[in-house]
VEXKOL-763904 format. One record per residue (C-alpha): z, y, x; residue number from 1. Coordinates in nm, 2 decimals, decimal comma, padded with zeros to 4 digits. Example, Ala and Ser with C-alpha at 12.3 -4.5 7.8 and 13.67 -1.06 7.14 Angstrom:
<recs>
     up  north   east seq
  00,78 -00,45  01,23   1
  00,71 -00,11  01,37   2
</recs>
This chain:
<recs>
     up  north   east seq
  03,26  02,66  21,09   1
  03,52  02,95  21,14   2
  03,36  03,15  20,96   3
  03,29  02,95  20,71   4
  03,63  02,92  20,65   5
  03,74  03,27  20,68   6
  03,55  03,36  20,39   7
  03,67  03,08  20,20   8
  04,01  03,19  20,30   9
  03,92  03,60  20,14  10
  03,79  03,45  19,86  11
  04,08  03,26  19,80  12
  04,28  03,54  19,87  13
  04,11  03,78  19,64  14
  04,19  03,59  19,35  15
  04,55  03,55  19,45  16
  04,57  03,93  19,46  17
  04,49  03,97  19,10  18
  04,80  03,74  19,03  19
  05,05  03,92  19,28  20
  05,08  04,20  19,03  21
  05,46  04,22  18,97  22
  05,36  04,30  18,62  23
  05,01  04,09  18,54  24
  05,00  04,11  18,14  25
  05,10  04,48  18,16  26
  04,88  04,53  18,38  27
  04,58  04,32  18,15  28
  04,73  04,56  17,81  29
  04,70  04,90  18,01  30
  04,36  04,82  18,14  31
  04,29  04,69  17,76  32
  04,45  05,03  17,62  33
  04,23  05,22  17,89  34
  03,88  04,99  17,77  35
  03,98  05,16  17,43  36
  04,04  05,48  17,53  37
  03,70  05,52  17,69  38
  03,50  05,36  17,42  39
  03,68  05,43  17,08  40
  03,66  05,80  16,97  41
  03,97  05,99  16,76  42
  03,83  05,87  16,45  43
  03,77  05,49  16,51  44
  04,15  05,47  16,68  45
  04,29  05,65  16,35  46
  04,11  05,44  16,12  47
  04,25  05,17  16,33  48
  04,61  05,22  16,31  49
  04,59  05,18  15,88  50
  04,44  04,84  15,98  51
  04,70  04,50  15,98  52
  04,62  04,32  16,31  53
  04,35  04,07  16,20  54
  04,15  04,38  16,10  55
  04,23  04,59  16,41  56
  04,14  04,29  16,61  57
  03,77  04,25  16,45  58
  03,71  04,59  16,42  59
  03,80  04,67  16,77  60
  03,64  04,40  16,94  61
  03,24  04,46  16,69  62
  03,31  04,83  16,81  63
  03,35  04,76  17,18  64
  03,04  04,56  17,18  65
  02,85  04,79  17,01  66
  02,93  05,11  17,24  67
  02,93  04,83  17,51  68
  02,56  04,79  17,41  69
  02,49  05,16  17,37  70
  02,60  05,25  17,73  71
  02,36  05,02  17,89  72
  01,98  05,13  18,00  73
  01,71  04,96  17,72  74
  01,63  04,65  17,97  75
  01,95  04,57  18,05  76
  02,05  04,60  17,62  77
  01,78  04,30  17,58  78
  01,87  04,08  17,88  79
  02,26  04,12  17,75  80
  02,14  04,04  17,44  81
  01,95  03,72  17,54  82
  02,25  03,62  17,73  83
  02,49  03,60  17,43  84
  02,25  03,47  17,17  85
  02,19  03,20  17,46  86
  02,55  03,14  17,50  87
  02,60  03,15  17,13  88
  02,35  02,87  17,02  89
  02,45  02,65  17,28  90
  02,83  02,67  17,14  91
  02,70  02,54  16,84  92
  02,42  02,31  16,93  93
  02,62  02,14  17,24  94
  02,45  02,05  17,55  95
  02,23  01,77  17,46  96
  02,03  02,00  17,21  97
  01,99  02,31  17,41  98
  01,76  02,19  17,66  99
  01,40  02,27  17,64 100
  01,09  02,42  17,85 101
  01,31  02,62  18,04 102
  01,41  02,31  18,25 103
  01,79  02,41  18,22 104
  02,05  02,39  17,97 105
  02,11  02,69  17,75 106
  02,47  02,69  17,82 107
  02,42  02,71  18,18 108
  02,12  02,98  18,15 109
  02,34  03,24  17,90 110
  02,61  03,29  18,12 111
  02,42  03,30  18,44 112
  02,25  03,59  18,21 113
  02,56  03,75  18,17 114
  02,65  03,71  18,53 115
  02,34  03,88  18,61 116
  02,38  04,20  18,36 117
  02,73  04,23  18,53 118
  02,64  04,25  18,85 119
  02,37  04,48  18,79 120
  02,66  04,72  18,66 121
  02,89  04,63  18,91 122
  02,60  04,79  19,17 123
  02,56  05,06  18,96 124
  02,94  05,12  18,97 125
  02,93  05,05  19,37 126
  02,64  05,28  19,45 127
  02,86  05,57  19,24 128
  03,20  05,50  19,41 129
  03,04  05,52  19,73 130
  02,88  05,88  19,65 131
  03,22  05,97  19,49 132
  03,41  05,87  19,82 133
  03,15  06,08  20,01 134
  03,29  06,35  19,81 135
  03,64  06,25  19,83 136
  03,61  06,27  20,21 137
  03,41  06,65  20,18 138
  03,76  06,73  19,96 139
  03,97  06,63  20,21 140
  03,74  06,83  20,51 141
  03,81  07,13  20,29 142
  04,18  07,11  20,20 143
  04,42  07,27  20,47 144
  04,70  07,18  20,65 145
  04,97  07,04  20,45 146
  05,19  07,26  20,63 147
  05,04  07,54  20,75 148
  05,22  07,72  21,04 149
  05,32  08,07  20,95 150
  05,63  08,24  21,19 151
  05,93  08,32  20,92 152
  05,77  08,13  20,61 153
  05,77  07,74  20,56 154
  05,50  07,62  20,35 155
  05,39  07,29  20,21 156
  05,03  07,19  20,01 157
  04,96  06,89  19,82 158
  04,69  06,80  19,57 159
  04,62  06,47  19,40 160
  04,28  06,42  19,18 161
  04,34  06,23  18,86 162
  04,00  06,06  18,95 163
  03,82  05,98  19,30 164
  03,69  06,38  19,33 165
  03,90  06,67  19,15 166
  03,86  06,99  19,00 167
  04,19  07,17  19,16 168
  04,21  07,48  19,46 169
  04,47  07,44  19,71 170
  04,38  07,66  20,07 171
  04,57  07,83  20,31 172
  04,34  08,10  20,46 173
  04,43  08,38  20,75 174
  04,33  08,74  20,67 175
  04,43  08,88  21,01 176
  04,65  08,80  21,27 177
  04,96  08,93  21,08 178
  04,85  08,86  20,72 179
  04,81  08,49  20,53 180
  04,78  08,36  20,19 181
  04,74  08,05  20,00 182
  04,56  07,98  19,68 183
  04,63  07,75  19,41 184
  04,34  07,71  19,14 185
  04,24  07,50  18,82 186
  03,87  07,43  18,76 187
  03,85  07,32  18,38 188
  03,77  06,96  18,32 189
  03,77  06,68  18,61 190
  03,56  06,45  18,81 191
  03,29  06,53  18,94 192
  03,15  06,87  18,77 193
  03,44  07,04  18,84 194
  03,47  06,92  19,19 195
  03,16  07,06  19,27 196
  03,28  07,42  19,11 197
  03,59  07,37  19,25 198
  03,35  07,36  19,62 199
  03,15  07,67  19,50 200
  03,48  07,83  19,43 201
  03,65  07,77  19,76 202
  03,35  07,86  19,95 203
  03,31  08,24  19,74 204
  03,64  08,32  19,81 205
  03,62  08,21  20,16 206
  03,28  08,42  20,21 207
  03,47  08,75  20,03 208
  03,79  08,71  20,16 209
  03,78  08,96  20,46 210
  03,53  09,17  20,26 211
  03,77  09,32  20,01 212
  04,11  09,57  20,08 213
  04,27  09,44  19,79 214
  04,34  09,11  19,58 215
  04,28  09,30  19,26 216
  03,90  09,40  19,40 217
  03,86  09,04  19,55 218
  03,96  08,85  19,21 219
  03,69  09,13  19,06 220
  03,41  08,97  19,23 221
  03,45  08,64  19,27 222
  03,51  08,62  18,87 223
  03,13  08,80  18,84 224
  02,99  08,58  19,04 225
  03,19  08,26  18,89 226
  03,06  08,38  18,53 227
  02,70  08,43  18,63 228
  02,66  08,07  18,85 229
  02,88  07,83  18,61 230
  02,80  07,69  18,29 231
  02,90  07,79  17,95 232
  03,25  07,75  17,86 233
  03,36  07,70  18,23 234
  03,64  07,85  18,37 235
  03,85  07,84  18,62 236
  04,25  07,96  18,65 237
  04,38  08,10  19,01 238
  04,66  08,24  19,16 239
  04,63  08,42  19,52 240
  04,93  08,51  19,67 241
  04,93  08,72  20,02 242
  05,21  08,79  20,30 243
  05,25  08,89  20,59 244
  05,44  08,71  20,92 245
  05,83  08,71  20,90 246
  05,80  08,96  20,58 247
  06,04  08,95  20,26 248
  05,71  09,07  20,01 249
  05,44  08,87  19,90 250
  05,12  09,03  19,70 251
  05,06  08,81  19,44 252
  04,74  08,79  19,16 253
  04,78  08,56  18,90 254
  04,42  08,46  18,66 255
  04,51  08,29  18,39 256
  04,72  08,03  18,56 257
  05,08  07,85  18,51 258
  05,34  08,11  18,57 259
  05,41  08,09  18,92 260
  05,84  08,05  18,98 261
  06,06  08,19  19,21 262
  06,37  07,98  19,25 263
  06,68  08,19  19,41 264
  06,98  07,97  19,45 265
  07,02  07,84  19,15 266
  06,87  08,11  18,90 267
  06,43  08,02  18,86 268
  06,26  08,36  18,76 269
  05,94  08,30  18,58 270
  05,60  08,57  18,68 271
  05,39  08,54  18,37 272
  05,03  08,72  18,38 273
  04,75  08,86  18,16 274
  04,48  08,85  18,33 275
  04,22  08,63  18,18 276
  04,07  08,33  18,43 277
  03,75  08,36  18,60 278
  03,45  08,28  18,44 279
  03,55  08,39  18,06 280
  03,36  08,72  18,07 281
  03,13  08,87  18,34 282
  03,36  09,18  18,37 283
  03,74  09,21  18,37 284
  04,03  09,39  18,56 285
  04,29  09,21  18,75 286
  04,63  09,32  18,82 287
  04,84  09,27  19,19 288
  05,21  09,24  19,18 289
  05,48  09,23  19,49 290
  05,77  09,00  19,45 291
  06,04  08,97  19,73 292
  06,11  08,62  19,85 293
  06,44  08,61  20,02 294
  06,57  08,42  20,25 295
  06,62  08,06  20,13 296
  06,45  08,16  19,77 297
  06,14  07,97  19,70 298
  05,81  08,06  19,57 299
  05,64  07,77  19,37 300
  05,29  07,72  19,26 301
  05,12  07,43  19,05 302
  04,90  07,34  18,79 303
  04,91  07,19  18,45 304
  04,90  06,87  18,56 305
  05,23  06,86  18,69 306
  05,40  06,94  18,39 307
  05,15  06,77  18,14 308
  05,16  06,42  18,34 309
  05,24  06,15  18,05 310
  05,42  05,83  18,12 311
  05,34  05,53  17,89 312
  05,49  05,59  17,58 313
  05,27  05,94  17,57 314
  05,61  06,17  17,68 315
  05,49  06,47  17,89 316
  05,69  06,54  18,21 317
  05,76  06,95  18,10 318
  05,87  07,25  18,20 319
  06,20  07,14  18,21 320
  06,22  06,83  18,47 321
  06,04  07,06  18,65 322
  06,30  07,33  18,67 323
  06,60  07,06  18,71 324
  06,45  06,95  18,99 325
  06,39  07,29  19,12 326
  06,75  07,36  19,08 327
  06,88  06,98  19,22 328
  06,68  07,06  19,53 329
  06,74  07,46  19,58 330
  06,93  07,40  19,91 331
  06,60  07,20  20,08 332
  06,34  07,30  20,29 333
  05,99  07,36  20,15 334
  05,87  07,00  20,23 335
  06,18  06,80  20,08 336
  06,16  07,05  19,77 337
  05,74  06,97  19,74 338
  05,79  06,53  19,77 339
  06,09  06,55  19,53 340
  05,89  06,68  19,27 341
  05,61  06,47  19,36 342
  05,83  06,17  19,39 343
  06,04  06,26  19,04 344
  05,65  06,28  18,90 345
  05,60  05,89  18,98 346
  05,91  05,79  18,87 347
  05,86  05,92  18,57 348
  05,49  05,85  18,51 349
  05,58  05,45  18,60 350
  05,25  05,25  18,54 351
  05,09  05,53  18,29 352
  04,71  05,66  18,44 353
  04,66  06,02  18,57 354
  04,54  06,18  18,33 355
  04,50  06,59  18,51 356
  04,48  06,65  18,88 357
  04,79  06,72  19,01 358
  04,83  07,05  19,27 359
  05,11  07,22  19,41 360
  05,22  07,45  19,70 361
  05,57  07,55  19,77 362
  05,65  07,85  19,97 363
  06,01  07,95  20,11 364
  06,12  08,22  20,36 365
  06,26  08,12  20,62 366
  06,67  08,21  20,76 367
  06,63  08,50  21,05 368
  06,79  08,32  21,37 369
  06,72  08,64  21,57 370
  06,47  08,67  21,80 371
  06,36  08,27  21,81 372
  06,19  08,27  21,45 373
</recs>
């Protein structure tokens, strides 16, 4: 009898949740705006905007249904199908007339019809979410330390996936006793395909770290063997930067990626780069620069997604929050500086959906205290 009633209890509960949303018929419009997104293609939105409401209404819902309809496998189509022509006729012949051989009412048996089409997808969806957490959780075995321990340098990582699985590089990897780096990377796309590059990325460069002298002959090879394994028009942006224990320079390599920034005091110098990112031609030459990082100056590194998050009225964040915050925050440490930006980022976005995966890894040398740092 208990536990009878402690599952009446959850599934009381679980409908109350839907209805502890602080903002439930926003909520019900952005997953509405995000139905459309999915389903309606460029054109059909544009041809929906010249349309007055009544219009945009019909239209919209006859084209949902239809790609609705297109999206499921051929049996499940003609069960759907029977469901709503089932539901339909009993609308307009009433209860009394819709029973037959079937030995139940037609208004009972269409949505039971529906019910069972929907929960067929909801497995579907499930089975999926459960192989995408599997991944998640492979991700998360893969990503390093968000703060890696490196005498005379403070360093913190962070990444965030716009969907379950992501398509952005963040490591932290040890080349020697004395000599460390980090690498910050952009596979093109999301979700799960470039997750799964992202993984065959990670684990090259792993494998050919130690192999190579330079990062110029490192970037060399792992870009061959990027173009030859991915598919066509795949690519993937990277920076690698490389330093040593309590040093000033850092060797950086930048592949077609967001201009890494270094932030001293309260001037922000911008490294822009050439070089083209992996995977755009089987054979290219990459260039290695040395920067000196101060004491107190800050090295950051980040993808697109940081600067080309959108809140809800379609406004990107830019280059230019970013570097007010850089500047609001010089005096911080590495950690403060990282959740500022990622805080700033939420504020900003509000309710709006990810939309990029989000990376970043901030970097800042440490102030000498003698012979204890």
């Amino acid at each position: 009898m208990k536990s009878k009633n402690s599952h009446e209890a959850k599934l009381s509960e679980a409908f109350k949740e839907g209805f502890k949303q602080e903002n439930f018929f926003q909520s019900v419009k952005r997953e509405f705006k995000e139905l459309q997104d999915f389903y309606l293609d460029e054109d059909r939105k544009a041809r929906l905007v010249d349309m007055n409401m009544a219009k945009r209404s019909f239209w919209t819902f006859v084209w949902l249904l239809k790609l609705m309809f297109l999206k499921l496998n051929p049996l499940r189509r003609l069960i759907l199908l029977i469901g709503l022509l089932l539901s339909i006729s009993s609308t307009f012949t009433g209860a009394e007339g819709s029973s037959g051989s079937f030995g139940i009412n037609s208004h009972i048996l269409g949505p039971l019809i529906l019910l069972f089409v929907l929960m067929l997808e909801l497995k579907d969806k499930l089975l999926a979410r459960d192989e995408l957490e599997a991944g998640r959780r492979v991700q998360i075995a893969l990503m390093p330390d968000r703060m890696p321990q490196v005498q005379g340098w403070d360093i913190w990582l962070y990444t965030r996936p716009a969907n379950d699985v992501g398509g952005d590089l963040v490591d932290f990897y040890c080349i020697d006793e004395e000599t460390c780096g980090v690498a910050l990377g952009d596979v093109s796309g999301k979700g799960l395909e470039a997750a799964l590059f992202m993984a065959k990325l990670q684990a090259t460069i792993r494998a050919f770290l130690t192999e190579f002298s330079t990062l110029s002959k490192l970037a060399e090879k792992i870009n061959s063997i990027f173009h030859r394994d991915s598919l066509p028009n795949k690519f993937a942006s990277i920076i690698f930067t490389e330093f040593q224990k309590n040093s000033n320079s850092v060797k950086l390599l930048n592949a077609g990626h967001m201009p890494p920034l270094i932030i001293r005091g309260k001037n922000i110098e911008e490294l822009d780069s050439h070089a083209p990112a992996f995977g755009l031609m089987s054979e290219a030459s990459f260039e290695t620069r040395e920067v000196l990082i101060n004491e107190q100056d800050f090295l950051i590194l980040y993808s697109d997604g940081v600067t080309e998050t959108m809140n809800e009225d379609g406004v990107f964040f830019g280059d230019d929050r970013l570097r007010e915050i850089l500047l609001k925050h010089h005096d911080a440490n590495a950690q403060n500086m990282g959740e500022s930006i990622i805080r700033e980022i939420a504020q900003f976005k509000k309710e709006a959906p990810f939309f990029d995966d989000i990376s970043l890894a901030v970097l800042q040398r440490k102030q000498h205290h003698g012979h204890g740092d």
